[in-house]
C-alpha positions as CSV (number, residue, x, y, z in Angstrom):
1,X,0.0,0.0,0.0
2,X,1.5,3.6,-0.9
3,X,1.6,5.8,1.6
4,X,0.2,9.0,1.2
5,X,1.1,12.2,0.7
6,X,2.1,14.2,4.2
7,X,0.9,17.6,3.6
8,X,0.7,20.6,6.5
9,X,-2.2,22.2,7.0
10,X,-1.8,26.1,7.1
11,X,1.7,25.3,7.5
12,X,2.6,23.1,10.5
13,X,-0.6,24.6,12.8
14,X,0.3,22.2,15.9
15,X,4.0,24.0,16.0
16,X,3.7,27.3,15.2
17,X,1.0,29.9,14.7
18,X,-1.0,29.2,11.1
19,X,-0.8,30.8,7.9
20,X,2.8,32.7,9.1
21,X,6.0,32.4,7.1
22,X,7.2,30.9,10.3
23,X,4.8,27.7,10.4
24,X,5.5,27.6,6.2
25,X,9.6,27.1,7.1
26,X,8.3,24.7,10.0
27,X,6.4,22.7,7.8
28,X,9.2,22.1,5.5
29,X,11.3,21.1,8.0
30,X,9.3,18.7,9.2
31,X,9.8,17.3,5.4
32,X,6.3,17.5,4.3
33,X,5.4,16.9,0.4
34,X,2.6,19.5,0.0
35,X,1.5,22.5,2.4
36,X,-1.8,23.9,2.3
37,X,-2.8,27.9,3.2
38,X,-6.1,30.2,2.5
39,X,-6.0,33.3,0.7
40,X,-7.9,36.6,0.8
41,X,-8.2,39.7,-1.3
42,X,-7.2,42.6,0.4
43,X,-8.7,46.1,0.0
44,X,-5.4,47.0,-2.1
45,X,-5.8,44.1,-4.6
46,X,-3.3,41.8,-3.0
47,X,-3.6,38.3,-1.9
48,X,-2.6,37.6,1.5
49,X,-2.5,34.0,3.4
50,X,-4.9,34.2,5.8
51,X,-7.7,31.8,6.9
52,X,-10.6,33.5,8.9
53,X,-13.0,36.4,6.8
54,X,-12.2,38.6,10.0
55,X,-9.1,39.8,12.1
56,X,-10.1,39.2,15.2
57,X,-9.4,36.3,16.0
58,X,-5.8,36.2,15.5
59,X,-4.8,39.5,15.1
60,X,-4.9,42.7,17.3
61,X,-7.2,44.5,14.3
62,X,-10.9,44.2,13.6
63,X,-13.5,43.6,11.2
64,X,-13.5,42.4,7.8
65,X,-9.9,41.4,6.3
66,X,-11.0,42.2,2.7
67,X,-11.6,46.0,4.1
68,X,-8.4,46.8,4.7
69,X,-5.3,47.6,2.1
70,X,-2.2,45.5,2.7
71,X,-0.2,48.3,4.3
72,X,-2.6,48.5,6.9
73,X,-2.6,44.6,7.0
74,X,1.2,44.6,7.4
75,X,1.1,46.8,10.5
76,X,-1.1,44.1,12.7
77,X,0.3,41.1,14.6
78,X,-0.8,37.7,14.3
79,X,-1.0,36.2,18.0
80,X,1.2,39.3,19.1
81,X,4.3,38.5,16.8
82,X,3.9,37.3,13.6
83,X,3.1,38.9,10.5
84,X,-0.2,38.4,7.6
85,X,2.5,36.8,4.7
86,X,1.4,37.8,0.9
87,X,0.9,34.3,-1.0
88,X,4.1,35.6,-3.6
89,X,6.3,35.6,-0.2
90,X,5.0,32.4,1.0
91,X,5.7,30.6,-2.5
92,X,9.6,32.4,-2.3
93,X,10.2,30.9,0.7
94,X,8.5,27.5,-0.1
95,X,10.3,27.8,-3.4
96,X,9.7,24.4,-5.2
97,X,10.4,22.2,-2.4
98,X,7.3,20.9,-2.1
99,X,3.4,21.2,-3.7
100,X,1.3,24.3,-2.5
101,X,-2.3,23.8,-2.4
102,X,-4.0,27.3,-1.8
103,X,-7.4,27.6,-1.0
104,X,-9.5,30.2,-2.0
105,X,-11.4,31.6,0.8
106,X,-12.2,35.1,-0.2
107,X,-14.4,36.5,-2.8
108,X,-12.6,37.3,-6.3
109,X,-9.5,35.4,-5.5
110,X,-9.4,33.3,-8.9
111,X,-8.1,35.5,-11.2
112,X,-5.7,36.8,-8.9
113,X,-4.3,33.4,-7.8
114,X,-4.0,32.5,-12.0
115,X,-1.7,35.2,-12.2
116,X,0.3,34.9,-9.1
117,X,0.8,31.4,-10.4
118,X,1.2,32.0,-13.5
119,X,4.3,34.3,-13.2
120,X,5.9,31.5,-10.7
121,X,5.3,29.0,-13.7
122,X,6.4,31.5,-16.3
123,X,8.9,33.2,-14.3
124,X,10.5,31.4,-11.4
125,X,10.6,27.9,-12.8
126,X,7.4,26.4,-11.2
127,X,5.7,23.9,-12.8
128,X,1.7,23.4,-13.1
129,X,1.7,20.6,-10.8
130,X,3.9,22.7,-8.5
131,X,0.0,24.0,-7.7
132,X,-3.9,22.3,-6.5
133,X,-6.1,25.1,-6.6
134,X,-8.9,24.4,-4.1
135,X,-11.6,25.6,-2.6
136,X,-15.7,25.3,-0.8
137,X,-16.6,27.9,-3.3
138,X,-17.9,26.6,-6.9
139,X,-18.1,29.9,-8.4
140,X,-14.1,30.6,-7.8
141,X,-13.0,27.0,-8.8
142,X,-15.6,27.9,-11.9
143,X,-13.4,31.1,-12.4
144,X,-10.3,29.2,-12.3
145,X,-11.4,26.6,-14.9
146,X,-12.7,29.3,-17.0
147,X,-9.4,31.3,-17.1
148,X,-7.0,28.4,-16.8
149,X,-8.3,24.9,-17.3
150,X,-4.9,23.4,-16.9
151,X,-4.9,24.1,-13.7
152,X,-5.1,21.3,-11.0
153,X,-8.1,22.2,-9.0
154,X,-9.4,20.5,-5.9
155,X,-13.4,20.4,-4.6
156,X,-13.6,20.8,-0.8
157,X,-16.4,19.3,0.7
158,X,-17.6,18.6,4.5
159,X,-21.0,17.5,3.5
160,X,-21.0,15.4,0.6
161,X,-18.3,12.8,-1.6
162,X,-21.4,12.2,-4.0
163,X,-21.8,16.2,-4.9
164,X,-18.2,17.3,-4.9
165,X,-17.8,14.0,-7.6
166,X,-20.9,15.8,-9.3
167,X,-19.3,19.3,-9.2
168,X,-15.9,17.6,-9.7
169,X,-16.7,16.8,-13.1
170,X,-17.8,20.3,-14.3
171,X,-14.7,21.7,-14.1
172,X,-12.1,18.5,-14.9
173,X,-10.6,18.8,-11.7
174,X,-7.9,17.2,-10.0
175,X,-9.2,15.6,-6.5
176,X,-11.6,16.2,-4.0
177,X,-11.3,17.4,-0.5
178,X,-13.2,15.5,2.0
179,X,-13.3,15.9,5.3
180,X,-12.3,12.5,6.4
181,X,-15.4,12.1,8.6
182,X,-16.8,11.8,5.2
183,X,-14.7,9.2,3.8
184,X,-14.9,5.1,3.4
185,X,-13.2,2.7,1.6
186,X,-15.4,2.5,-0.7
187,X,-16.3,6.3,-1.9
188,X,-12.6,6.7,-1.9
189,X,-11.9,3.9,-4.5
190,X,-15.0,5.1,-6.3
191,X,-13.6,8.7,-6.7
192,X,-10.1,7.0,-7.4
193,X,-11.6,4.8,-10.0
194,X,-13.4,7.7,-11.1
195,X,-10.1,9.7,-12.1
196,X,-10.1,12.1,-9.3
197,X,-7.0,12.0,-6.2
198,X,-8.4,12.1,-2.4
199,X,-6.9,14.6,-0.3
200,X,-8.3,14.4,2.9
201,X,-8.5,17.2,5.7
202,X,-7.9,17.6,8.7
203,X,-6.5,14.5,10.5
204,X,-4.1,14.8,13.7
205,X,-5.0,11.7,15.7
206,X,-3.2,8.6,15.1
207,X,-5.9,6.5,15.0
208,X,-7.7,8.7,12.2
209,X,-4.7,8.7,10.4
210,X,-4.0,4.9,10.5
211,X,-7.6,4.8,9.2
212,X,-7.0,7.1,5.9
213,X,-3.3,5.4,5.0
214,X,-5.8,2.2,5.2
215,X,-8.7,3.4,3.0
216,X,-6.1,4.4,1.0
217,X,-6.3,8.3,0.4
218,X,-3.7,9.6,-2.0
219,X,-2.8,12.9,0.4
220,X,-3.7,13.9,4.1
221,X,-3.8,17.1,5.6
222,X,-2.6,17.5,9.1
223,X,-1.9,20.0,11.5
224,X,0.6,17.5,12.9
225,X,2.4,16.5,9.6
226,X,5.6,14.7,10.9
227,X,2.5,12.1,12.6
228,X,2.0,11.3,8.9
């Protein structure tokens, strides 16, 4: 049985504070194969890596993320001492040493991501499977195909392996996204044998992750990635 892919969630969240370039250079340390971050629009135009729609939970700002101009974003802490990372510094420092899945969180983050990824192909020697594009929201994934259809996309579900096969289809994608609560043995050959990968999300316990390497999965997402 092949093992699956060990990717960090948000970096290496269990270690050091999510979405930071600190918890990106933790998480390759740890040797994983893929890391996984969110990204947001800011006010300005530029993506940053953030996860929640607001800043208060891990910031000392307030309100709505995509209100504010990255300058302004730049000037706030993240749990007192880190700072919001644009997704072009998060790439430099990942720099080909591993796959970066980034999720679309935000509104009108397609187009953007497309070109930040686009210049890395073009420019810094990525290559296209470098990159999974993923995210909850059809519409974005739909711009994504629509602009790029090359582009390896990923459907993230927590309700349903049947629709995000459905949805998977529209839009030729790449694998879905499960949450592994979601997931058997058998919907997980059935999306294999269907064409799609299973990247599963978000498994730290050992027994959960014993469970996934046995059903098979082709990735797993952890905030613990050296458990994988």
């Amino acid at each position: 049985m092949k093992k699956p892919l060990k990717m960090g969630h948000r970096g290496a969240k269990a270690y050091v504070i999510e979405n930071t370039i600190e918890s990106i250079e933790k998480a390759l340390e740890l040797g994983v194969d893929g890391i996984e971050v969110d990204v947001h629009k800011c006010a300005s135009g530029e993506l940053v890596v953030f996860h929640d729609f607001t800043l208060d939970r891990m910031t000392n700002g307030s309100g709505e993320l995509g209100k504010y101009s990255l300058s302004e974003l730049k000037a706030l802490k993240v749990k007192q001492q880190f700072s919001i990372p644009t997704l072009e510094e998060v790439l430099a420092v990942v720099d080909k040493k591993c796959v970066m899945n980034i999720e679309l969180k935000g509104r009108d983050t397609a187009s953007r991501v497309c070109k930040v990824i686009t210049n890395f192909i073009e420019e810094k020697g990525w290559k296209n499977e470098d990159f999974i594009i993923s995210s909850f929201q059809h519409h974005e994934l739909e711009d994504v195909y629509n602009i790029n259809p090359n582009f390896r996309l990923g459907v993230l579900t927590k309700a349903s392996v049947t629709d995000a096969l459905e949805f998977a289809q529209t839009i030729n994608a790449y694998a879905i996204h499960p949450n592994y609560a979601l997931l058997s043995k058998g919907n997980v050959k059935l999306a294999q044998h269907e064409g799609y990968k299973v990247i599963t999300w978000t498994v730290n316990d050992d027994e959960s992750i014993k469970r996934m390497i046995s059903y098979g999965v082709d990735a797993i997402i952890s905030d613990n990635p050296d458990r994988l």
